[in-house]
Structure formats: C-alpha cells, structure tokens
N, CA, C and O of each residue as an XYZ file, in Angstrom:
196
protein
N      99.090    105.896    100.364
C      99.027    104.467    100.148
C     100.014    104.103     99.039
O     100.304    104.750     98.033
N     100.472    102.891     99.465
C     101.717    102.663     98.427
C     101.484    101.309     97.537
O     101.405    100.221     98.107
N     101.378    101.422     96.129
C     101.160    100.422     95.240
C     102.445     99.463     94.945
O     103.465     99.956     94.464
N     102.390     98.595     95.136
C     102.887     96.827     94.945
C     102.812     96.087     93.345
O     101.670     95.655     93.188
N     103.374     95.915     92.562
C     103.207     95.304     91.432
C     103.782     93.793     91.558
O     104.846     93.435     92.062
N     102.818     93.053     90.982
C     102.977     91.471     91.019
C     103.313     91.145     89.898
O     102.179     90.685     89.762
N     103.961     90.852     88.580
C     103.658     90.341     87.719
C     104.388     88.782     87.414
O     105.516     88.420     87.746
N     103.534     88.157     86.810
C     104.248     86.589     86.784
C     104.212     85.812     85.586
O     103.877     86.544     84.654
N     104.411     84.676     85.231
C     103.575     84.179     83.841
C     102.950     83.077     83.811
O     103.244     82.266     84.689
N     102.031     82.750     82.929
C     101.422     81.276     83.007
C     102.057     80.426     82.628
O     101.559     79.345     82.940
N     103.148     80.325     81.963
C     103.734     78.486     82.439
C     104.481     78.022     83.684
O     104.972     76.896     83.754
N     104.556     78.980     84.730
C     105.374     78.689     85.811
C     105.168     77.424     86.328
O     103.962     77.536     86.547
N     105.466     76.212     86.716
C     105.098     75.191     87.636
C     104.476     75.963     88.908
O     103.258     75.816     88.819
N     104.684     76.469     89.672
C     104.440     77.200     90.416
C     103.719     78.364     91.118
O     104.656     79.156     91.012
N     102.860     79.005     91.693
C     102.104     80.061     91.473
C     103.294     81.107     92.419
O     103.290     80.878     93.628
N     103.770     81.641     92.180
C     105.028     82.391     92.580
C     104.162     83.778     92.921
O     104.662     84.429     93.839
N     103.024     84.303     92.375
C     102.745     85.567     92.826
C     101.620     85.277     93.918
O     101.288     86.241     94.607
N     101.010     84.077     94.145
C     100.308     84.003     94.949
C     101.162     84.148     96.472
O     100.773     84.610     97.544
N     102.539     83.526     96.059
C     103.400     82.830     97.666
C     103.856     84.699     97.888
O     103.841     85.079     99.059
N     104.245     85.798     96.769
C     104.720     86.565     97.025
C     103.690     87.840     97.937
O     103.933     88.534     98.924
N     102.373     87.694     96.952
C     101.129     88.423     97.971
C     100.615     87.798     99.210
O     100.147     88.494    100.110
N     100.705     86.195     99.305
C     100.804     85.970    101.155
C     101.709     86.470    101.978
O     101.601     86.649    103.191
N     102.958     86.774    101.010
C     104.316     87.132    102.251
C     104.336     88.610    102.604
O     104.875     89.106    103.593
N     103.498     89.393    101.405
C     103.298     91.162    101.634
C     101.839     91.244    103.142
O     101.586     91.916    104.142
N     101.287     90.095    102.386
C     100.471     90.545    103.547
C     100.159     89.888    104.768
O      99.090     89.680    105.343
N     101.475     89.581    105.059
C     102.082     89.093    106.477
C     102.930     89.786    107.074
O     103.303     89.638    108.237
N     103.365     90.778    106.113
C     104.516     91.607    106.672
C     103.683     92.805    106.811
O     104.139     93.318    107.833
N     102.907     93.419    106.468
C     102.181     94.640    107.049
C     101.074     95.064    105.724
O     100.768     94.727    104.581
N     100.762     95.998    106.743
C      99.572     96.813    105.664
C      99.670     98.426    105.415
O     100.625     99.025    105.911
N      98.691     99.134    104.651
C      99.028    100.459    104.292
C      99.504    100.496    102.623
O      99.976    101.501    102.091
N      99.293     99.284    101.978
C      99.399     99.148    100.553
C      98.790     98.239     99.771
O      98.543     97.087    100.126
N      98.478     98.812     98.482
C      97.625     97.968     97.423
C      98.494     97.157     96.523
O      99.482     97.604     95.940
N      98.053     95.929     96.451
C      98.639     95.254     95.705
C      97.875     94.613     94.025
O      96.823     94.005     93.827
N      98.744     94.992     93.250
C      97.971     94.616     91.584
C      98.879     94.065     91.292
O     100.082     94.277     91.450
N      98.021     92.904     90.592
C      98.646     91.393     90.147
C      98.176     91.479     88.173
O      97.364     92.213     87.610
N      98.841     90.697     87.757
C      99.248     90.657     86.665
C     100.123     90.094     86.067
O     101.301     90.407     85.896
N      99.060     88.525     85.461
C      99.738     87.538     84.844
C      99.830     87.741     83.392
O      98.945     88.314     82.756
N     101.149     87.161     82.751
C     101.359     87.605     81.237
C     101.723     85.963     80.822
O     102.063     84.993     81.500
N     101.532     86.121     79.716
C     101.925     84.922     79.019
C     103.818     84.156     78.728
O     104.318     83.032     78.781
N     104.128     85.045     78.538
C     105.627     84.938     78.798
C     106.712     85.536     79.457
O     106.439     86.424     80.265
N     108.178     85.157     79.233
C     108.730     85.975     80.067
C     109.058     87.225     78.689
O     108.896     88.359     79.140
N     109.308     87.230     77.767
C     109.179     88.644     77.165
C     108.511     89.705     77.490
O     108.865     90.882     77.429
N     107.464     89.220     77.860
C     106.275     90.162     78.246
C     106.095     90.691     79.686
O     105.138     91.374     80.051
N     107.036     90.330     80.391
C     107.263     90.761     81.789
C     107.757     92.661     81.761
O     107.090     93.447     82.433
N     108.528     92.982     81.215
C     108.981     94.191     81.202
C     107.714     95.130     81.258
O     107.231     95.874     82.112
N     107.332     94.695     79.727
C     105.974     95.705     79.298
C     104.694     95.299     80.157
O     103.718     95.749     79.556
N     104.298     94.642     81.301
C     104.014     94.405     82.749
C     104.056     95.253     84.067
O     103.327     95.883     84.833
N     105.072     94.963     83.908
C     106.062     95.889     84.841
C     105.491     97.563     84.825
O     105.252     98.232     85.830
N     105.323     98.113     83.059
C     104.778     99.652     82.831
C     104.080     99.945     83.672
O     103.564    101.063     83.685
C-alpha cells in the first residue's frame, strides 16, 4: 500500500487539499492518504517530514 501526503495551510481562500484528495480518489485506489494542515507556508517543508 502506498502512502499520499497532503499538506496545505490555513489561510488559503481555498480548500486545495480537499479538491486534491477528491481527484486521488477518482483516479484509483490501493493507497492511503494523510492530510495535514499547517499554519503557514514556512511550515510546509517540516510537513512534508
């Protein structure tokens, strides 16, 4: 099984990881997806870990 990382931040106008986990799981299955919102974009990298 193959893991998926979402990470996004809370001031987006937008919910950008929600539109990105509808489009994974329209395109197939056989993987887990973990989401993980951060407060800024600095904080995206150390997310990402």
């Amino acid at each position: 099984m193959k893991i998926i990382g979402i990470a996004d931040t809370t001031f987006a106008r937008f919910d950008m990881g929600h539109s990105a986990i509808d489009e994974l799981q329209h395109a197939g299955t056989g993987f887990r997806i973990v989401r993980c919102t951060v407060p800024g974009v600095k904080d995206l990298p150390v997310a990402c870990k």
